[in-house]
DRENNU-334789 format. One record per residue (C-alpha): x, y, z; residue in three letters; residue number from 1. Coordinates in steps of 0.001 Angstrom, whole numbers, plus 500000, padded with zeros to 6 digits. Example, Ala and Ser with C-alpha at 12.3 -4.5 7.8 and 13.67 -1.06 7.14 Angstrom:
! DRENNU-334789
     px     py     pz fimi tiba
 512300 495500 507800  ala    1
 513670 498940 507140  ser    2
***
This chain:
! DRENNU-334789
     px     py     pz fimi tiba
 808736 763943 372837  unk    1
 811087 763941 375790  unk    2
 810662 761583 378084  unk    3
 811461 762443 381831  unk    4
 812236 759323 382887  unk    5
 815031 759044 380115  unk    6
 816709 762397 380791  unk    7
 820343 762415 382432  unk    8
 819771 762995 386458  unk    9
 820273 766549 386968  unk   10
 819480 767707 383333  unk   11
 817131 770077 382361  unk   12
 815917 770945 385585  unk   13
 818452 773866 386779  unk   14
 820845 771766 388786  unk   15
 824732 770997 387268  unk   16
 824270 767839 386264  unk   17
 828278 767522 385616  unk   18
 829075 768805 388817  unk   19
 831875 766600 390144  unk   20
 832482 766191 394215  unk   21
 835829 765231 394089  unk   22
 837188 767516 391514  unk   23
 835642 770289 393725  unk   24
 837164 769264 396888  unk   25
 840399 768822 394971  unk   26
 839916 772300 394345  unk   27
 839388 773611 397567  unk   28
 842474 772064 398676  unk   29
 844795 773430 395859  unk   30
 843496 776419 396935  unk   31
 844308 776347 401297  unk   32
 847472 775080 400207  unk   33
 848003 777821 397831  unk   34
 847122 780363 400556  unk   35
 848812 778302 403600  unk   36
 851853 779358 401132  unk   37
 851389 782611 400933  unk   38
 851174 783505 404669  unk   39
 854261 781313 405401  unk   40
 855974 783664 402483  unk   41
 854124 787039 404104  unk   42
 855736 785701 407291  unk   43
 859008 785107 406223  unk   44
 859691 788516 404913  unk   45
 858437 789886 407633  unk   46
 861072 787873 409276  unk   47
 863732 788467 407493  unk   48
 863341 792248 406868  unk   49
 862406 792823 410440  unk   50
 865748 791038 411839  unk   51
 869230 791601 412409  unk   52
 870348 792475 408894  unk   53
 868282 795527 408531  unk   54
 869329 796387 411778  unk   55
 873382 795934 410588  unk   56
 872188 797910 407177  unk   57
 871153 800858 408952  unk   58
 874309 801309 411713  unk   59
 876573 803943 410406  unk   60
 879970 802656 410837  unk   61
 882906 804694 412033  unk   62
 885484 806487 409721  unk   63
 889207 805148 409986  unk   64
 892114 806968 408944  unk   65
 893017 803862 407683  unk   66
 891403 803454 403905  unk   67
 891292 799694 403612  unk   68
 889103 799545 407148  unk   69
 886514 802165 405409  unk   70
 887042 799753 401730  unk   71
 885881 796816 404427  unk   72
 883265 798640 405804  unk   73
 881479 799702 402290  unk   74
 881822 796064 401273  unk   75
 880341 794369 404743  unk   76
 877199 797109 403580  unk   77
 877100 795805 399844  unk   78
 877176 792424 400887  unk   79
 874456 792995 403394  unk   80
 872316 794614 400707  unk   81
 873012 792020 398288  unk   82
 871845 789545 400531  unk   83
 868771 791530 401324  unk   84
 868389 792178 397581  unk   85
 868135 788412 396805  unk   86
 866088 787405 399419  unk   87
 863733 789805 398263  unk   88
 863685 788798 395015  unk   89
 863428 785237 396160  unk   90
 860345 785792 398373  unk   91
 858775 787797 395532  unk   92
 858744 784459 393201  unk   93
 857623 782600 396161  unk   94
 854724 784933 396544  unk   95
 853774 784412 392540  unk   96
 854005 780909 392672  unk   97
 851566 780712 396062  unk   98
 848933 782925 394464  unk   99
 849581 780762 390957  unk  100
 848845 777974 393629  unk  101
 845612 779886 395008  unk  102
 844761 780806 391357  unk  103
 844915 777047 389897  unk  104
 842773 776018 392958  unk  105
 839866 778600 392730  unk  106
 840316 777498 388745  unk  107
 839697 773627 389039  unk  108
 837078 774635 391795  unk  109
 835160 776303 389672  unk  110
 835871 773629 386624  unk  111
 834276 771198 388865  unk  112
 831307 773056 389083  unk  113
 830538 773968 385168  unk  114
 827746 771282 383826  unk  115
 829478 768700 381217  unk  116
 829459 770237 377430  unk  117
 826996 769428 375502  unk  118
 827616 766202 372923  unk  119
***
């Protein structure tokens, strides 16, 4: 028979008896920092695509008779969309990482809460 007394606390009774306090917290805090990420990156785009070089993007420049001031011209607007390009692409890997952040925190959250396996 099994004794009650000689049971693991927490076993057999409902509760997670591997449930681990620290781990949890651990978890919880991977995770705000994972988030606190991804609102600074949400922010920054909407920085940086609200500012002065979309503004420059979208102002039609003048036509010269001259053909090296248009040549100038078209490559100030390809530089400026380059630039926008690779910010873009640089705030959309700082986005996956933050939720892979956010992700690995909700993960060793919920690690910390699953009951030890059985031996």
């Amino acid at each position: 028979m099994d004794d009650v007394a000689t049971r693991p606390q927490g076993a057999g009774n409902g509760d997670r008896g591997g449930a681990d306090g620290p781990g949890r917290l651990l978890g919880l805090l991977v995770f705000v920092i994972g988030v606190g990420l991804l609102i600074f990156v949400f922010l920054t785009a909407y920085q940086e695509f609200s500012g002065p070089a979309m503004a420059r993007l979208g102002v039609p420049t003048a036509t010269s008779p001259v053909p090296s001031e248009n040549a100038n011209a078209a490559a100030s607007d390809l530089n400026v969309s380059l630039q926008l390009l690779m910010k873009a692409i640089f705030l959309f890997v700082l986005g996956y990482l933050s939720s892979a952040v956010a992700g690995r925190g909700i993960a060793m959250y919920h690690a910390a809460r699953l009951p030890d396996a059985p031996e």
